[in-house]
Z-matrix of the N, CA and C atoms (Angstrom, degrees):
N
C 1 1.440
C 2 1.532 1 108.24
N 3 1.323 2 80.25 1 135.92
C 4 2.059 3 77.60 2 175.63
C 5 1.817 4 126.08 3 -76.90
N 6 0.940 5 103.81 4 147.66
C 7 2.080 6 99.44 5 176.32
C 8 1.694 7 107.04 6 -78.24
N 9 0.948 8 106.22 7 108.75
C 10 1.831 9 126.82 8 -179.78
C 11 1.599 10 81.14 9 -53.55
N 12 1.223 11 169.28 10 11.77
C 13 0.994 12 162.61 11 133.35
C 14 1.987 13 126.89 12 -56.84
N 15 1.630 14 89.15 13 -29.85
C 16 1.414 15 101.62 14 -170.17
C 17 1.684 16 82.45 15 -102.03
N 18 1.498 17 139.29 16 -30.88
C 19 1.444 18 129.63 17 175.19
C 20 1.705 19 92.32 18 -65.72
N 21 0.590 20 123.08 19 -65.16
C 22 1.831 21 118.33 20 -161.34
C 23 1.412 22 103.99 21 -69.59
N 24 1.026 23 132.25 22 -12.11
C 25 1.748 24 120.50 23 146.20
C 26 1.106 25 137.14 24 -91.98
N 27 1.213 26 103.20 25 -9.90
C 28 1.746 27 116.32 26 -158.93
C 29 1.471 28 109.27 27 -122.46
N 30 1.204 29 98.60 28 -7.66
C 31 1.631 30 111.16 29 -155.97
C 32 1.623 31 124.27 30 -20.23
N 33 1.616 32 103.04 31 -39.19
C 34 1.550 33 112.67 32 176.66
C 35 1.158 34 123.91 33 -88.11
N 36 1.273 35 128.20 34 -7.89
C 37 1.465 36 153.23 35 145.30
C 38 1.037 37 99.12 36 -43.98
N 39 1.728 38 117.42 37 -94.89
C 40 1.534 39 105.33 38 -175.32
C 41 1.236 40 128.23 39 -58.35
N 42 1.169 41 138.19 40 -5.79
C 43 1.241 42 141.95 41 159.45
C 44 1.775 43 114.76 42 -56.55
N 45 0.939 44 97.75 43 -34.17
C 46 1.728 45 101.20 44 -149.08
C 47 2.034 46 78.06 45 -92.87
N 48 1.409 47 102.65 46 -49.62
C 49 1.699 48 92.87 47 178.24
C 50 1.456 49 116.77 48 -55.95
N 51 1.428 50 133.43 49 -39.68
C 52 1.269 51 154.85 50 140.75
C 53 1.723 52 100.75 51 -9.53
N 54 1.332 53 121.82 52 -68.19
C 55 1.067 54 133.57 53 -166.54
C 56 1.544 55 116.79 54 -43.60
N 57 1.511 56 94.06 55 -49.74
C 58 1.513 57 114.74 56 -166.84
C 59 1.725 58 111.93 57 -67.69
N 60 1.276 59 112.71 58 4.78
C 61 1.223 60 124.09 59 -161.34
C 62 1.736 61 91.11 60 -115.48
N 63 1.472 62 130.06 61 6.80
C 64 1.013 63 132.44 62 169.87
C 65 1.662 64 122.16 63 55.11
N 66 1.523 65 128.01 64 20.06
C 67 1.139 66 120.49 65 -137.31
C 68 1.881 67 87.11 66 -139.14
N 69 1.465 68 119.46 67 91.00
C 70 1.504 69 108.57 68 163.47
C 71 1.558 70 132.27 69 -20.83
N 72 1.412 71 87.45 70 -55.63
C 73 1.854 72 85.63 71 -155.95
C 74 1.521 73 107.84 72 -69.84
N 75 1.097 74 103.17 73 -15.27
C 76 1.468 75 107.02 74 -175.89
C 77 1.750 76 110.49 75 -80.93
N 78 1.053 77 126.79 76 -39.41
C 79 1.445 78 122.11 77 167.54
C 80 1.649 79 99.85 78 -70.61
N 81 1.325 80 116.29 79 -18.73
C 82 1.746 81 96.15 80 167.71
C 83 1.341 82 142.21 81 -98.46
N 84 1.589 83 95.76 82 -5.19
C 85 1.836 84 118.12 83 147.51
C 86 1.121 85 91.86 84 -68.09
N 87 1.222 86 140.98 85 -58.50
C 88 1.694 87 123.27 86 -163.94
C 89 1.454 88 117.37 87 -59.89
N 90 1.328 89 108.12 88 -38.64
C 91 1.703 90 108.20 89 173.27
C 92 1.375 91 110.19 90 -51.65
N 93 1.584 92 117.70 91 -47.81
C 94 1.499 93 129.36 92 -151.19
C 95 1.479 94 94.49 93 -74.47
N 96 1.218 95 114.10 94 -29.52
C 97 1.583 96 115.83 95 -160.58
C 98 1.561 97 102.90 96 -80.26
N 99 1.419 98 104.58 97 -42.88
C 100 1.899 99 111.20 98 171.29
C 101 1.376 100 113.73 99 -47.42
N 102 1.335 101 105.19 100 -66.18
C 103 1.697 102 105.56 101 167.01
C 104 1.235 103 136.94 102 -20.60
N 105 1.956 104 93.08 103 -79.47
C 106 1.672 105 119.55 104 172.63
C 107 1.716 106 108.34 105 -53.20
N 108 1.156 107 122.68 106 -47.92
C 109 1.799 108 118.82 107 171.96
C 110 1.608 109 112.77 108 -54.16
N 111 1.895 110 111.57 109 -31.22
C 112 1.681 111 91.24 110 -167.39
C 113 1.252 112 96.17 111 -92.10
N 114 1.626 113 128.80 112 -20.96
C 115 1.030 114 116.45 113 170.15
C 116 1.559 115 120.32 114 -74.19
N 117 1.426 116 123.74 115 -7.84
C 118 1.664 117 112.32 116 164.78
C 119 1.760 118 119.60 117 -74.50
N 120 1.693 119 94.64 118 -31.81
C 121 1.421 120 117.65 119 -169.96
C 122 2.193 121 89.96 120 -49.39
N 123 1.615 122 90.46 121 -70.48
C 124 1.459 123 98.64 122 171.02
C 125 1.468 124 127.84 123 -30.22
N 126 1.505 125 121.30 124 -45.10
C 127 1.041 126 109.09 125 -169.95
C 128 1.433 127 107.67 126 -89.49
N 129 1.356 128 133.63 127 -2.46
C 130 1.376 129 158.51 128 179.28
C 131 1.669 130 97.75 129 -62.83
N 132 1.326 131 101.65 130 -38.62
C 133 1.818 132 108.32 131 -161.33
C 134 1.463 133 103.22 132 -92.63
N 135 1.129 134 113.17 133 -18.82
C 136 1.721 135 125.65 134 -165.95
C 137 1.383 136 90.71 135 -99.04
N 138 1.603 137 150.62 136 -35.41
C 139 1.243 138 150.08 137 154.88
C 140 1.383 139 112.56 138 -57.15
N 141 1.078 140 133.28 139 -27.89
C 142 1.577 141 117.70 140 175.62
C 143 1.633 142 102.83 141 -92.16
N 144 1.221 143 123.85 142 -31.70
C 145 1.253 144 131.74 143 -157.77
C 146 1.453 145 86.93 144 -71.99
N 147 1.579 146 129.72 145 -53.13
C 148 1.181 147 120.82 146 176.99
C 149 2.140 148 126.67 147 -70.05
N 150 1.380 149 85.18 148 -16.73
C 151 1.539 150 86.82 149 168.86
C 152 1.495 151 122.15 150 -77.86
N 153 1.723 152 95.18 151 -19.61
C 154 1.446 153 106.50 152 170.57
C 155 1.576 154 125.23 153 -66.42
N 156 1.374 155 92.63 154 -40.04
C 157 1.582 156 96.63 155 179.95
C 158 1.257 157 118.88 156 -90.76
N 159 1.444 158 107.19 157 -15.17
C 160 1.799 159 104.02 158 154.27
C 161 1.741 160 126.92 159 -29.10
N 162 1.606 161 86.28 160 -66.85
C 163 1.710 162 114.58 161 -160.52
C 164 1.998 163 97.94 162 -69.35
N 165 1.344 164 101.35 163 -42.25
C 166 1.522 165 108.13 164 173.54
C 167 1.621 166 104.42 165 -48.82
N 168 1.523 167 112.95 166 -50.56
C 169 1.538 168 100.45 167 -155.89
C 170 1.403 169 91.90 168 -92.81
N 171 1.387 170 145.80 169 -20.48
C 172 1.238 171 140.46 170 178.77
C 173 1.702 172 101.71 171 -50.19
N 174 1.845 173 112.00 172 -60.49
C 175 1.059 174 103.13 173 178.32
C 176 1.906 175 137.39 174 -70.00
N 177 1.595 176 91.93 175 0.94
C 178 1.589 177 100.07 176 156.08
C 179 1.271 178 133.24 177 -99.34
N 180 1.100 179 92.05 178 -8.52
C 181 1.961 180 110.13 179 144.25
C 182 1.290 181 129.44 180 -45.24
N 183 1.508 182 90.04 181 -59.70
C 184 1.670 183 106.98 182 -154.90
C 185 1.935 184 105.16 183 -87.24
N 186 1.462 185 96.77 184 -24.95
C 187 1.750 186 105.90 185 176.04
C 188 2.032 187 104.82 186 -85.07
N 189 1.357 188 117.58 187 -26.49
C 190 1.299 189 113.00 188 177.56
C 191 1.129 190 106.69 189 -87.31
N 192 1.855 191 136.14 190 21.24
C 193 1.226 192 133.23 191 -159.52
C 194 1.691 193 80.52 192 -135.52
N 195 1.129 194 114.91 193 -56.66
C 196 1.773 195 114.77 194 175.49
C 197 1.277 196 96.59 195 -49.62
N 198 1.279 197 139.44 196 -43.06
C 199 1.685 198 126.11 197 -160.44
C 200 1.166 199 103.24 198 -85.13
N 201 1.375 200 122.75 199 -13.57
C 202 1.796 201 118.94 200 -157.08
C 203 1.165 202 134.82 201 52.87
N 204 1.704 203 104.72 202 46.46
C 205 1.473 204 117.92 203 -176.93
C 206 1.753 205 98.37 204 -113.93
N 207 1.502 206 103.62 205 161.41
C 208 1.684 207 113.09 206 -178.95
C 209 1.900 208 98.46 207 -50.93
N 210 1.168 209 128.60 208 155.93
C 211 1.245 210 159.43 209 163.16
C 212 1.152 211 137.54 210 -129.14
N 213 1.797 212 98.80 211 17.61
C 214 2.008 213 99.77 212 -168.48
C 215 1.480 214 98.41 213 -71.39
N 216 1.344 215 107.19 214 -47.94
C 217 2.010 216 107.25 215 -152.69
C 218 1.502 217 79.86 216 -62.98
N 219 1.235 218 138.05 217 -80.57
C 220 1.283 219 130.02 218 -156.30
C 221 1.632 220 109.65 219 -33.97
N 222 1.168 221 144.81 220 -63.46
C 223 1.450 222 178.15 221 153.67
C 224 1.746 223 86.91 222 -21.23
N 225 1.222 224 116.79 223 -43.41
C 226 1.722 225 102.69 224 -176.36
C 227 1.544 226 102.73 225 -95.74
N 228 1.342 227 123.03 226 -24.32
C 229 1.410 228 137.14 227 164.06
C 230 1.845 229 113.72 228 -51.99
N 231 1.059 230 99.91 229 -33.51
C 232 2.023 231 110.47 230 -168.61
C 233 1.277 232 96.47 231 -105.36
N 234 1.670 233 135.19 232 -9.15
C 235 1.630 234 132.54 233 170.60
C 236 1.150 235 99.33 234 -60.76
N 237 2.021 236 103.38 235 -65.75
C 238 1.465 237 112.53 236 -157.93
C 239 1.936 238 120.23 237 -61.39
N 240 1.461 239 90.98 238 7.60
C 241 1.896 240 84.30 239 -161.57
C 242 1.542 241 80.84 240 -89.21
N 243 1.376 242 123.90 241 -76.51
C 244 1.873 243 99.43 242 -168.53
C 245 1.364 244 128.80 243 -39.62
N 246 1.037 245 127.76 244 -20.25
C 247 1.678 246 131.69 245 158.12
C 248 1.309 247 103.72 246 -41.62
N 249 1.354 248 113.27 247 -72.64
C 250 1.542 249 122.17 248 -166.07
C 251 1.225 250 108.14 249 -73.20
N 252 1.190 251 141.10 250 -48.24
C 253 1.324 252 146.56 251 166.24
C 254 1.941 253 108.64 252 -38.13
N 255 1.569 254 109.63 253 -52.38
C 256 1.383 255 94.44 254 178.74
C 257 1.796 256 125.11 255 -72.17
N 258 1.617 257 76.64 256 -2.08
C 259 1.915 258 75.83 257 -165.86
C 260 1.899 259 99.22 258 -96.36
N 261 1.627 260 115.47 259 -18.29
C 262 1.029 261 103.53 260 -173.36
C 263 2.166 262 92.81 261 -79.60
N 264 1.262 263 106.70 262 -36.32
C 265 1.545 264 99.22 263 -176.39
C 266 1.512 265 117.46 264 -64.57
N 267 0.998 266 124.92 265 -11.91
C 268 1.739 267 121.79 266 179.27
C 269 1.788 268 88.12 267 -99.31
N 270 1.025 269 140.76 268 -60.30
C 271 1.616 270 110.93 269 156.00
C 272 1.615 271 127.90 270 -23.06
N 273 1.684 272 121.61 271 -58.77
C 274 0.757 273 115.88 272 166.12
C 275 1.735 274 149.80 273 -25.35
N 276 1.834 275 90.78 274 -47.27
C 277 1.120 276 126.73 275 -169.08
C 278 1.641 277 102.91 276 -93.13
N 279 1.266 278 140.85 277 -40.89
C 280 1.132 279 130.65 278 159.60
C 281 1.430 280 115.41 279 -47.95
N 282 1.523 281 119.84 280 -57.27
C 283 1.450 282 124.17 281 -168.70
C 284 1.432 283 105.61 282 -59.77
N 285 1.417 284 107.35 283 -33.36
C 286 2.261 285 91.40 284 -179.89
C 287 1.509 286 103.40 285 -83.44
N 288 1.498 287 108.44 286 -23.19
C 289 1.655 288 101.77 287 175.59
C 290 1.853 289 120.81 288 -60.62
N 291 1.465 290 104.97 289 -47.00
C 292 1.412 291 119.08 290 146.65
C 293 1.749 292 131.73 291 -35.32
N 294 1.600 293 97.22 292 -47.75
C 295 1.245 294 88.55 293 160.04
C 296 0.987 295 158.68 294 -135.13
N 297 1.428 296 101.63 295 35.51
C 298 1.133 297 110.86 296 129.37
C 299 1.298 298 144.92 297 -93.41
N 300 1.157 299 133.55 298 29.80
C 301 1.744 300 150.42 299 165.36
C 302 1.698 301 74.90 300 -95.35
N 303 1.292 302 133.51 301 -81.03
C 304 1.482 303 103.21 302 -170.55
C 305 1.474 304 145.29 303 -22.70
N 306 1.067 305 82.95 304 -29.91
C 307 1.810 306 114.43 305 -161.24
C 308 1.761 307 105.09 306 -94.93
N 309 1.083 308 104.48 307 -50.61
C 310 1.979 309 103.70 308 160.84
C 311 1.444 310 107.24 309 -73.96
N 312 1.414 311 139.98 310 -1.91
C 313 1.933 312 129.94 311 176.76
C 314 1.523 313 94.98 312 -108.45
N 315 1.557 314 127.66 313 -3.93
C 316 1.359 315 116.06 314 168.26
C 317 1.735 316 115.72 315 -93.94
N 318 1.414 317 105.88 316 129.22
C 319 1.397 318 117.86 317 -172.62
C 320 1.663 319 111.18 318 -63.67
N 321 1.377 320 115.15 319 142.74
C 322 1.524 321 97.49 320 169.20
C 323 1.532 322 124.50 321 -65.02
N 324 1.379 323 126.00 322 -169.99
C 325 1.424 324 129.77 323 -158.99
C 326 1.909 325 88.28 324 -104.85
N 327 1.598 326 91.90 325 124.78
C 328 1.474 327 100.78 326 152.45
C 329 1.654 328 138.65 327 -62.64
N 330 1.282 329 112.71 328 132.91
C 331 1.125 330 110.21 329 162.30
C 332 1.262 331 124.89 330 -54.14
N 333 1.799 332 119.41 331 142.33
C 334 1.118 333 116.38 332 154.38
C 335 1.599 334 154.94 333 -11.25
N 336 1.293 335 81.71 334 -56.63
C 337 1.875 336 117.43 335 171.39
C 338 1.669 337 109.51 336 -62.80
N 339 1.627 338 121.89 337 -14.43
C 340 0.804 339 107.48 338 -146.18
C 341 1.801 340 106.45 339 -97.91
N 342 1.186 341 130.32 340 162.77
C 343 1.938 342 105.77 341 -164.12
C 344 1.488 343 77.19 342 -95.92
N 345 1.874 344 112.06 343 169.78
C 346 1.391 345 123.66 344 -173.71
C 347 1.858 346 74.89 345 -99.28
N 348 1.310 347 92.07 346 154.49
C 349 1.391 348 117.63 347 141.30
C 350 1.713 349 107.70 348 157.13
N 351 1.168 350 102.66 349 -153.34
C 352 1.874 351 130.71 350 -139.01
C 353 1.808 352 86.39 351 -78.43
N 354 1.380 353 77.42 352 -76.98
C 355 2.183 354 95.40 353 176.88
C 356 1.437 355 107.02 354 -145.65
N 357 1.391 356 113.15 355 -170.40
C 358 1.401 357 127.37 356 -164.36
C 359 1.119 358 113.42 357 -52.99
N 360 1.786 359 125.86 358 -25.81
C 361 1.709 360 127.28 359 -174.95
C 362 1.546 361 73.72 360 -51.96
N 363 1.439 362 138.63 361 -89.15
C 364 1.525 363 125.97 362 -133.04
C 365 1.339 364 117.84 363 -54.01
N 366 1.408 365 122.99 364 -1.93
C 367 1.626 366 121.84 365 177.84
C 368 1.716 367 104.58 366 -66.28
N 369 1.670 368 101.57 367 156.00
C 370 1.308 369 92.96 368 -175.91
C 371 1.893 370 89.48 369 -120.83
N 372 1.472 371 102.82 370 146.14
C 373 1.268 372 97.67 371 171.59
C 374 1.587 373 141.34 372 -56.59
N 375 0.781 374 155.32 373 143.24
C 376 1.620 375 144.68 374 -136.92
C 377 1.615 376 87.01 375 -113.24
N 378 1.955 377 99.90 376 -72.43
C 379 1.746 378 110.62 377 -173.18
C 380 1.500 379 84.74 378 -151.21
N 381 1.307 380 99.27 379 -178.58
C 382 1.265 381 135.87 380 -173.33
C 383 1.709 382 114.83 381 -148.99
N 384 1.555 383 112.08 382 107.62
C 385 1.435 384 109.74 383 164.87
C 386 1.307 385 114.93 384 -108.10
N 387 1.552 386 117.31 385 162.31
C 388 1.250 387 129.74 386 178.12
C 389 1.534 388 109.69 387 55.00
N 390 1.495 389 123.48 388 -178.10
C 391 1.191 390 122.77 389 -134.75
C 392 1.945 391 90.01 390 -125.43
N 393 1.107 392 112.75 391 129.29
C 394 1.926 393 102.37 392 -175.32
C 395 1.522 394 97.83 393 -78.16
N 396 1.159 395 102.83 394 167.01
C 397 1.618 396 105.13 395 -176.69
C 398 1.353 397 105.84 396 -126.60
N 399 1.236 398 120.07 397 131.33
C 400 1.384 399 126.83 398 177.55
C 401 1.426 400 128.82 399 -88.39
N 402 1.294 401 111.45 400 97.45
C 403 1.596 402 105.65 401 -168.06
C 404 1.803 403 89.79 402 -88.47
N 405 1.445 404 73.95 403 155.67
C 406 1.920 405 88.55 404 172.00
C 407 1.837 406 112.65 405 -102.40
N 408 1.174 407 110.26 406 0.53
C 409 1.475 408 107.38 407 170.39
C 410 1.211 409 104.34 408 -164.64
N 411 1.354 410 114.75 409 92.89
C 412 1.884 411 124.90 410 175.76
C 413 1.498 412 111.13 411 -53.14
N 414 0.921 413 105.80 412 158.10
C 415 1.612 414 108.57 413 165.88
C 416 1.474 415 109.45 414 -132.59
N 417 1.549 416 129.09 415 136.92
C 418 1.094 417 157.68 416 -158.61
C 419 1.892 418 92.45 417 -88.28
N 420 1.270 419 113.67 418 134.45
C 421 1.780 420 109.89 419 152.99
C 422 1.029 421 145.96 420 -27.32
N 423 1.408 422 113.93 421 -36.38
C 424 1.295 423 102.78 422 171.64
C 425 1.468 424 122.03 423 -90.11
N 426 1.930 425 110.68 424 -11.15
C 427 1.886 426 116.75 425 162.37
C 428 1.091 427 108.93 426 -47.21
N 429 1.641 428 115.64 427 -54.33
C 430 1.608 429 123.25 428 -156.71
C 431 1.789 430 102.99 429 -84.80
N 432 1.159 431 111.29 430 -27.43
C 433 1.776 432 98.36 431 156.42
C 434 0.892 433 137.05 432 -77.91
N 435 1.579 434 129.25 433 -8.33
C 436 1.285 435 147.49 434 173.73
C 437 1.693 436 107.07 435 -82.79
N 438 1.503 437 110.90 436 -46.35
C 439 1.112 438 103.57 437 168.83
C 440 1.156 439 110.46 438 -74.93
N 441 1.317 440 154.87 439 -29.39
C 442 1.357 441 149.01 440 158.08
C 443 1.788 442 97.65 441 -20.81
């Protein structure tokens, strides 16, 4: 599996190695996955930003409560944030669940060495040892375990 670290830096790198593997859908999990990650990254920032303003308005709560001044708007202001907060985190939690199933259906990066093409017809043979043997009637696994 690849490190979503080397996709979010490299992105056109692995793409272009991606390429050589001749295979659409797979550079279009990779698109989806760029997306779906900046949009988790995003919602990552919108969860602290709101945990931030939690703790901010809690403590303008707790200082307009030492002074003995009203605290409703604030107090109806600090209800509505766990609402939103749980609904942006179960988003959250789908989108890394999402992507990572992206992230295990993307192939690793080929070597150099390796020839481009479709499937294995385009490999070129390297060597050849020893001599193949030509049977005139193969037998399948489960013959030769049966005869076992």
């Amino acid at each position: 599996m690849l490190d979503i670290k080397l996709i979010r830096d490299n992105s056109e790198l692995v793409k272009k190695n991606l390429k050589r593997r001749g295979d659409k859908e797979v550079i279009s999990r990779l698109d989806e996955l760029i997306k779906k990650d900046k949009k988790w990254r995003d919602l990552i920032k919108q969860v602290d930003k709101l945990k931030h303003e939690r703790n901010v308005v809690s403590r303008e709560i707790a200082n307009l409560k030492k002074s003995g001044k009203d605290a409703k708007k604030e107090m109806k202001r600090a209800g509505e944030i766990p609402r939103k907060l749980k609904s942006l985190e179960e988003e959250r939690l789908a989108l890394e669940n999402t992507c990572r199933d992206l992230l295990l259906r993307i192939p690793n990066m080929l070597h150099e060495s390796v020839p481009c093409g479709k499937d294995d017809s385009d490999n070129k043979v390297v060597r050849k040892k020893g001599k193949v043997p030509k049977i005139k009637n193969p037998k399948d696994h489960m013959q030769i375990a049966q005869e076992l």
